[in-house]
C-alpha positions in Angstrom: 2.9 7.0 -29.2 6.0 7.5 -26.9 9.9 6.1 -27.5 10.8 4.6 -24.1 13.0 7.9 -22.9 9.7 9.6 -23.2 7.5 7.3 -21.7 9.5 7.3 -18.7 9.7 11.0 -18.5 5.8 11.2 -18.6 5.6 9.1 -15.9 7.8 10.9 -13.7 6.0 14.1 -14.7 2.7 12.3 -13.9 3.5 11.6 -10.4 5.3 14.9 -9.8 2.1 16.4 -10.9 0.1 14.1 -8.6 1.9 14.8 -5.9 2.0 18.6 -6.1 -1.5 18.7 -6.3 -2.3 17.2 -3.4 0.3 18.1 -1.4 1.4 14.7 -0.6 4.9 15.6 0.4 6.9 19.0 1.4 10.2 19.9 0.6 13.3 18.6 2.4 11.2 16.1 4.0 12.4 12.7 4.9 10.4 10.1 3.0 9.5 6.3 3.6 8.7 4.7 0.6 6.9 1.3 1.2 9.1 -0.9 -0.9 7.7 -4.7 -1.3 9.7 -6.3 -4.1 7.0 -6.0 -6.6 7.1 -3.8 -10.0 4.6 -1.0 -8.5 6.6 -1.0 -5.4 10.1 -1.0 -6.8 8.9 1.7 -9.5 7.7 4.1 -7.1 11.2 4.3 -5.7 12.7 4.7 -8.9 10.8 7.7 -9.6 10.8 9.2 -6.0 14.2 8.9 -6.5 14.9 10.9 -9.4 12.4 13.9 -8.1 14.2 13.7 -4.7 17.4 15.9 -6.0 14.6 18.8 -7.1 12.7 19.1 -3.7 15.6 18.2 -1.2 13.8 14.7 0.2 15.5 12.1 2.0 14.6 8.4 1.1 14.2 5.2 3.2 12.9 2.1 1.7 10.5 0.4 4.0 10.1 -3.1 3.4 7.7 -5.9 5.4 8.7 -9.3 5.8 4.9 -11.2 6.0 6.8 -14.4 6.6 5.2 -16.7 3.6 7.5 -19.4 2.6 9.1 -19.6 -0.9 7.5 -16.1 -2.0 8.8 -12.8 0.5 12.5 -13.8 0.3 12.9 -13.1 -3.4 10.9 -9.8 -3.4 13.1 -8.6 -0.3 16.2 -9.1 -2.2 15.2 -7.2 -5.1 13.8 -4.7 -2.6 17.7 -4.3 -0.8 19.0 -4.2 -4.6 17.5 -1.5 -5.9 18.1 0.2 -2.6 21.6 0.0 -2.7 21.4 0.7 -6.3 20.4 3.7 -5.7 21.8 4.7 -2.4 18.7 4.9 -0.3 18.3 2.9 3.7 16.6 0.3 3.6 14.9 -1.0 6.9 12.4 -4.4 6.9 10.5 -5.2 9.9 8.7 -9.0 10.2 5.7 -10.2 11.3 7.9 -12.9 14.0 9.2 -9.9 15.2 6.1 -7.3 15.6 3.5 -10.0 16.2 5.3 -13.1 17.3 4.2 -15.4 14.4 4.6 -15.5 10.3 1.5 -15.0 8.6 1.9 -18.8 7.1 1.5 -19.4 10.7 -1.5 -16.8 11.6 -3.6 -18.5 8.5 -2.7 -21.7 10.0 -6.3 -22.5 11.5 -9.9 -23.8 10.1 -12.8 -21.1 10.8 -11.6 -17.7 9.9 -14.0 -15.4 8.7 -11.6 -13.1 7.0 -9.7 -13.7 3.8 -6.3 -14.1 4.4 -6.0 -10.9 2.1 -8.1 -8.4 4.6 -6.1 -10.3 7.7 -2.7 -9.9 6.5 -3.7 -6.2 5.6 -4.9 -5.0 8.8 -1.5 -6.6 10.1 0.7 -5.3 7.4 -0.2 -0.9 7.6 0.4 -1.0 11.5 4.1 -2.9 10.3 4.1 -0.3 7.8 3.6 2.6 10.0 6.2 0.7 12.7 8.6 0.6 10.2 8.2 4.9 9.5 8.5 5.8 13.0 11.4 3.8 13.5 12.8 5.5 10.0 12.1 9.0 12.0 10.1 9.7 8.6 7.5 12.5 7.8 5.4 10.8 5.4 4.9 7.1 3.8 4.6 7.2 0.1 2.7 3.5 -1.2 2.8 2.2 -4.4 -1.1 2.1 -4.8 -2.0 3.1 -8.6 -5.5 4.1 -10.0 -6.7 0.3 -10.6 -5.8 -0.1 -6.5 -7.4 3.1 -5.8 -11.0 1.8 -8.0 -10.8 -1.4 -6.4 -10.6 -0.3 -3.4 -13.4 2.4 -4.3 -15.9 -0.8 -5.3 -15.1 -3.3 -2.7 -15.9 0.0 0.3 -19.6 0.3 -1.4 -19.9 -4.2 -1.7 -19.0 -4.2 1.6 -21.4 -1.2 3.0 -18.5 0.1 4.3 -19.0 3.7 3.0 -17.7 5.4 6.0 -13.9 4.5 4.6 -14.8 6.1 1.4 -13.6 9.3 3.2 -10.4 7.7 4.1 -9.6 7.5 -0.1 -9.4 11.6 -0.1 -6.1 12.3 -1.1 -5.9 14.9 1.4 -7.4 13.2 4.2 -4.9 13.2 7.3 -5.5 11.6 10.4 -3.3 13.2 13.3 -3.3 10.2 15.1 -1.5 8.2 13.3 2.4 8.5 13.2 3.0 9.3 9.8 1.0 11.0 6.5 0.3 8.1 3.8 0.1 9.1 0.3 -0.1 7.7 -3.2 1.8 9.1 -5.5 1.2 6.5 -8.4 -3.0 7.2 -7.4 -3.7 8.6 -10.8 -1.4 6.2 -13.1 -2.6 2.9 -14.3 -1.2 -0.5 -13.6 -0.6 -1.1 -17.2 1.5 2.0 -17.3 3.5 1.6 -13.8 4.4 -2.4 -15.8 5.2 -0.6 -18.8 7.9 1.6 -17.0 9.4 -0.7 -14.9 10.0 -2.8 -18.0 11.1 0.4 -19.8 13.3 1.1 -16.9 14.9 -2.3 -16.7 13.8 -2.6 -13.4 13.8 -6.6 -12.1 11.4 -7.3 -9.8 9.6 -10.2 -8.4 7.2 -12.3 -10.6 5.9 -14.9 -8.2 2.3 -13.9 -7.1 1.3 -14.4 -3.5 0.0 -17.8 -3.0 -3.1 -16.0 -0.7 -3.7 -13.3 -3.3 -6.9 -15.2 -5.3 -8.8 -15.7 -1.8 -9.8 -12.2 -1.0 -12.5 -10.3 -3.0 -10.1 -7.6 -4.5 -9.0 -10.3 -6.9 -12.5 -10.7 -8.2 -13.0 -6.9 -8.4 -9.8 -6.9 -10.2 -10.7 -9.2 -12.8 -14.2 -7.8 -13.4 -13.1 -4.1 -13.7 -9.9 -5.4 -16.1 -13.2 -7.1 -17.9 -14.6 -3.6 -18.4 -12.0 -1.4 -19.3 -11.3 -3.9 -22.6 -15.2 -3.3 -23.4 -15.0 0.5 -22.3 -11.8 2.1 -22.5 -11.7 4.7 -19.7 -14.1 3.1 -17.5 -11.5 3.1 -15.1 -10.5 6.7 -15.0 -14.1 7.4 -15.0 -14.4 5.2 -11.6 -11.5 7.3 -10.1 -12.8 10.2 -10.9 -16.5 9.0 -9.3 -14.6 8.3 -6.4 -13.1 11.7 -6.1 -16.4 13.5 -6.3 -18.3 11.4 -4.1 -15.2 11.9 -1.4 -15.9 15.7 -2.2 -19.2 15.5 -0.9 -18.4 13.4 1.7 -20.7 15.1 5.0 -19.5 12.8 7.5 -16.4 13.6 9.2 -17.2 11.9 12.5 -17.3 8.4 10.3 -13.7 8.9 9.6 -12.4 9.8 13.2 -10.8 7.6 15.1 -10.6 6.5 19.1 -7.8 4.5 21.0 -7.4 1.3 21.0 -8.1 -0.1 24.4 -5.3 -2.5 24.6 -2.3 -1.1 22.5 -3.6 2.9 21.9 -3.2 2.7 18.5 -6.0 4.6 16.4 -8.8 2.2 15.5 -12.3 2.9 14.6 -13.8 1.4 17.3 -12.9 0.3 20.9 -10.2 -2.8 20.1 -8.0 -2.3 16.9 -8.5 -4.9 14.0 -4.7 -5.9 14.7 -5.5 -6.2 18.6 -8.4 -8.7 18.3 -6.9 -10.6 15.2 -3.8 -10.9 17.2 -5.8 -12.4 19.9 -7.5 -15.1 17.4 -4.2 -16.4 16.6 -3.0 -16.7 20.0 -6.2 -19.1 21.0 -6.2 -20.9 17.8 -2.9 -21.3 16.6 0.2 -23.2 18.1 3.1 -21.0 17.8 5.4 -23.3 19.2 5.3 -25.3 15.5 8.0 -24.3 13.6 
């Protein structure tokens, strides 16, 4: 029951809210804001961008180029747009240039056991915290909404894997990683980040990824999206499941992580998901192709 001006006030005031609440980021601190092309993505910066006057921050766009053919090079352009646009850096790290292949070439092999969406995943947060280390920035704000944050929620208990529950806790740091990650859109919905880009005029890129209907978030989406038509609010109610369960959560030692024994990045066990996928491509995939 909002005109657009209005609308797009309350969801500035919604992620102000969200992130003084948490604490998610400080004043006068310099901000990456993982920027991929899409409307969450692009929307985020928008909005960071109009609170960054009131508490002093300093903005870099941090964009990853996954190397997937006829898809990335539209989303990075809109990405560099609104940058300049609004007058923030804007730095993009590749896959070729982190890892040594494209991801078209890492999925380029019969036998995986991981969907392309969990692979590309593990590889894409360690280019995301590359890319704030080399932006010399304090925290990484994503665009992850409340329908991410469910998701995410329901896929941790069908997979077992309930020690990463803990690692949804809006105020869970990890000191050894380089950066804090926060979520500043955590307690919108995806209808309502759509709805402001739209309001906002914002383009952005409307091409899905060809990989995205492989993984099991996609299913999790569509069932979820399923409910919230039969029970409005079933949603929020998830979210705020999640949120209570975290607050009970007695397991710190689940969440800590060790050293990777190859590159000494944090990992949760001995060899980092991005050290021993890495090694998978290598002895199963020619990289000399083009």
């Amino acid at each position: 029951m909002l005109c657009r001006r209005c609308f797009r006030d309350s969801i500035v005031e919604k992620t102000r809210r969200t992130i003084s609440k948490y604490s998610m980021v400080h004043h006068a601190e310099k901000v990456g804001v993982a920027v991929s092309g899409g409307k969450d993505s692009l929307s985020l910066l928008h909005v960071m961008s109009e609170l960054r006057t009131q508490y002093a921050w300093e903005l870099v766009a941090l964009s990853v180029d996954e190397g997937v053919q006829g898809y990335r090079d539209e989303a990075l352009a809109h990405a560099k747009a609104a940058a300049d646009k609004l007058g923030v850096e804007h730095l993009v790290l590749s896959y070729k240039d982190l890892y040594g292949f494209s991801l078209d070439q890492a999925l380029g092999w019969d036998g995986r056991d991981t969907s392309s969406c969990s692979f590309c995943g593990v590889f894409r947060r360690r280019a995301i915290d590359e890319a704030a280390a080399k932006a010399g920035v304090a925290v990484v704000a994503t665009a992850h909404n409340l329908d991410d944050y469910v998701q995410t929620f329901l896929m941790n208990l069908l997979h077992g894997d309930v020690g990463r529950i803990g690692w949804l806790d809006p105020s869970y740091k990890d000191g050894s990683f380089p950066v804090r990650r926060v979520k500043p859109f955590m307690e919108i919905y995806e209808e309502e980040v759509a709805l402001f880009a739209y309001a906002s005029g914002i383009p952005f890129q409307t091409v899905s990824c060809p990989y995205m209907h492989e993984g099991l978030r996609s299913e999790v989406r569509d069932y979820l999206n399923e409910m919230e038509v039969k029970h409005p609010g079933m949603k929020n109610v998830l979210f705020r499941s999640g949120l209570d369960v975290i607050s009970n959560y007695n397991s710190p030692d689940a969440r800590k992580s060790v050293p990777c024994s190859k590159c000494g990045k944090p990992s949760s066990t001995g060899l980092c998901s991005v050290c021993r996928l890495k090694a998978e491509v290598h002895q199963h995939v020619n990289l000399t192709d083009p």
